[in-house]
N, C-alpha and C positions, 0 to 999 in steps of 0.2 A: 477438446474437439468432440462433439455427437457422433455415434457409432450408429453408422446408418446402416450397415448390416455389417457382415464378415467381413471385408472386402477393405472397410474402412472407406467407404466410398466419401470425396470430397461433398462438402456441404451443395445442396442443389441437387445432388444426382441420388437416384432414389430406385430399390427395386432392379427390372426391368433396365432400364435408363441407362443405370450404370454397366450393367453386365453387358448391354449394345455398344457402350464402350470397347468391351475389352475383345469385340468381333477385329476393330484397328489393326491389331498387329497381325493376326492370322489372316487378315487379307492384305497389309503393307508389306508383310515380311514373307508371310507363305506365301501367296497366289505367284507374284515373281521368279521366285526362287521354282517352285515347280514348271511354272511357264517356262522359260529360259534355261533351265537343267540342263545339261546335255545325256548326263545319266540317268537322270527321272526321262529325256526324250527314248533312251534307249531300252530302259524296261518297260515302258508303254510299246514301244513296237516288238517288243518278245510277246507281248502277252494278247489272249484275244479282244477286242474291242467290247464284247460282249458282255467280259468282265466286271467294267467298273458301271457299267449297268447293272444289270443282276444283283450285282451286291446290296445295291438300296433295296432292294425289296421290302429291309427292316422298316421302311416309310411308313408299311404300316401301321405300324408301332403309336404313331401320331396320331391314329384313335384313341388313344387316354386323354387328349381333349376334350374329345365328343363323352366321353365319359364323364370326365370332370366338369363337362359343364351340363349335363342330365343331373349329376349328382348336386347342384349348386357353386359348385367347388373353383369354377371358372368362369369369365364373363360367356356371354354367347356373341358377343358382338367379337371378341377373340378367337373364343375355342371353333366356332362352328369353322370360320376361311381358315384358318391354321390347321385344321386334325382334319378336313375335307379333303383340301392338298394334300399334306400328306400320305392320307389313303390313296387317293388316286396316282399319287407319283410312285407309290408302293407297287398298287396294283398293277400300275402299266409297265411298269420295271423290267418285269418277265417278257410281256409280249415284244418290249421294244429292242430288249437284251439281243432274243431268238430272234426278231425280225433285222437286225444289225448283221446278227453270225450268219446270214443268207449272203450276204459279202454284195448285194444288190444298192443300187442306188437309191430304191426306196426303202430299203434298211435302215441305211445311212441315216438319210431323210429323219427317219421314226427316230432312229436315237437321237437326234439333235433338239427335234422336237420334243422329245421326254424331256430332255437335258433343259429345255426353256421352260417347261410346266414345273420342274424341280425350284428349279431358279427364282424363278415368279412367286410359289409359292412362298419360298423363303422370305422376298422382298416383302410380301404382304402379311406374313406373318410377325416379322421383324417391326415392322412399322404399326400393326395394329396393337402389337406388344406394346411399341414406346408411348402411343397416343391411347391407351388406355390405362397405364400404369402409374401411380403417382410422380409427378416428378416435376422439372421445368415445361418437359414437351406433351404433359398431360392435355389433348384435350376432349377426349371422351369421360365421363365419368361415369362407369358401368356400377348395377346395383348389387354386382357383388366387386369383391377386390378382385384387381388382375392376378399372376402367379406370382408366389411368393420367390421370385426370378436369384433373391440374395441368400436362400436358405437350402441347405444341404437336405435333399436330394437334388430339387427342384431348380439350385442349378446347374447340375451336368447336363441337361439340354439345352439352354443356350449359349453353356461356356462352352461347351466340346460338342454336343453330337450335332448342335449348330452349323460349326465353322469347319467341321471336318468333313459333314456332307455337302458342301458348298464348295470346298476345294476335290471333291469327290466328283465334285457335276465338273468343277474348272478343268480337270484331267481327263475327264471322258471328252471334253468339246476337243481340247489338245488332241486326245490321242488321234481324235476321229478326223481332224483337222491332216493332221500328219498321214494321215491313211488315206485321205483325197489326193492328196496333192502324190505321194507313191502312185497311184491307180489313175491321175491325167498324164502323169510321166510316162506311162507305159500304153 
């Protein structure tokens, strides 16, 4: 068997490709189990909405794109919508956060709305990942290589900080969800 990275990825799956793969479980197995929690339902109402906003703020962070693709280091037909997104789901993390804790319906509104610019982002990053990167679903061929998606460091963002700020945005929709439906009961 050819040892297509660490991962031992089956023949065909390459990069990128495969580590899209392994998003599967963490949205078949996680996204469920926190939607339908009754105990993930009840720590989200202890706590403020505002929270699991706020916290992405690290989105920033997804300027090392925009870096790595100044530097050569990444395609721009990738880096530029992936580390743009992120900055700006970073950036708005704050105002949307504070504009939620107002407990106002246009709050609300803003978090959800963050919550769908996070999301989006993901999806178009995700997918400019798989149609850029070697593999069966290749079909961009950028002139430099995609990320090296199967090599230590480079994959802890899309094996983890991927799928865990994706179920980050799925529990703020949750929570905020739960917090409407309290405030038309009343």
């Amino acid at each position: 068997m050819e040892r297509r990275d660490q991962w031992h990825l089956p023949s065909g799956c390459h990069g990128f490709t495969g580590v899209a793969i392994g998003y599967l479980p963490a949205g078949v197995i996680g996204a469920p189990l926190l939607l339908f929690s009754r105990r993930v339902g009840q720590v989200l109402d202890a706590m403020p909405a505002s929270w699991l906003v706020a916290v992405q703020l690290y989105r920033v962070f997804g300027s090392w794109a925009l870096a790595a693709w100044l530097h050569g280091a990444l395609p721009g037909v990738f880096a530029v919508p992936a580390g743009v997104g992120d900055v700006l789901t970073g950036l708005f993390a704050l105002p949307a956060a504070i504009a939620v804790a107002t407990g106002t319906a246009g709050g609300w509104r803003a978090a959800i709305l963050w919550n769908i610019l996070g999301l989006a982002d993901f999806a178009v990053a995700i997918t400019m990942g798989i149609i850029t990167s070697p593999g069966p679903w290749q079909l961009i061929v950028p002139d430099v290589l995609s990320i090296g998606a199967g090599d230590y460091p480079g994959v802890l963002t899309p094996a983890f900080v991927v799928p865990s700020s994706i179920l980050l945005h799925v529990l703020s929709l949750r929570q905020l969800r739960r917090r409407s439906r309290e405030i038309a009961r009343r």
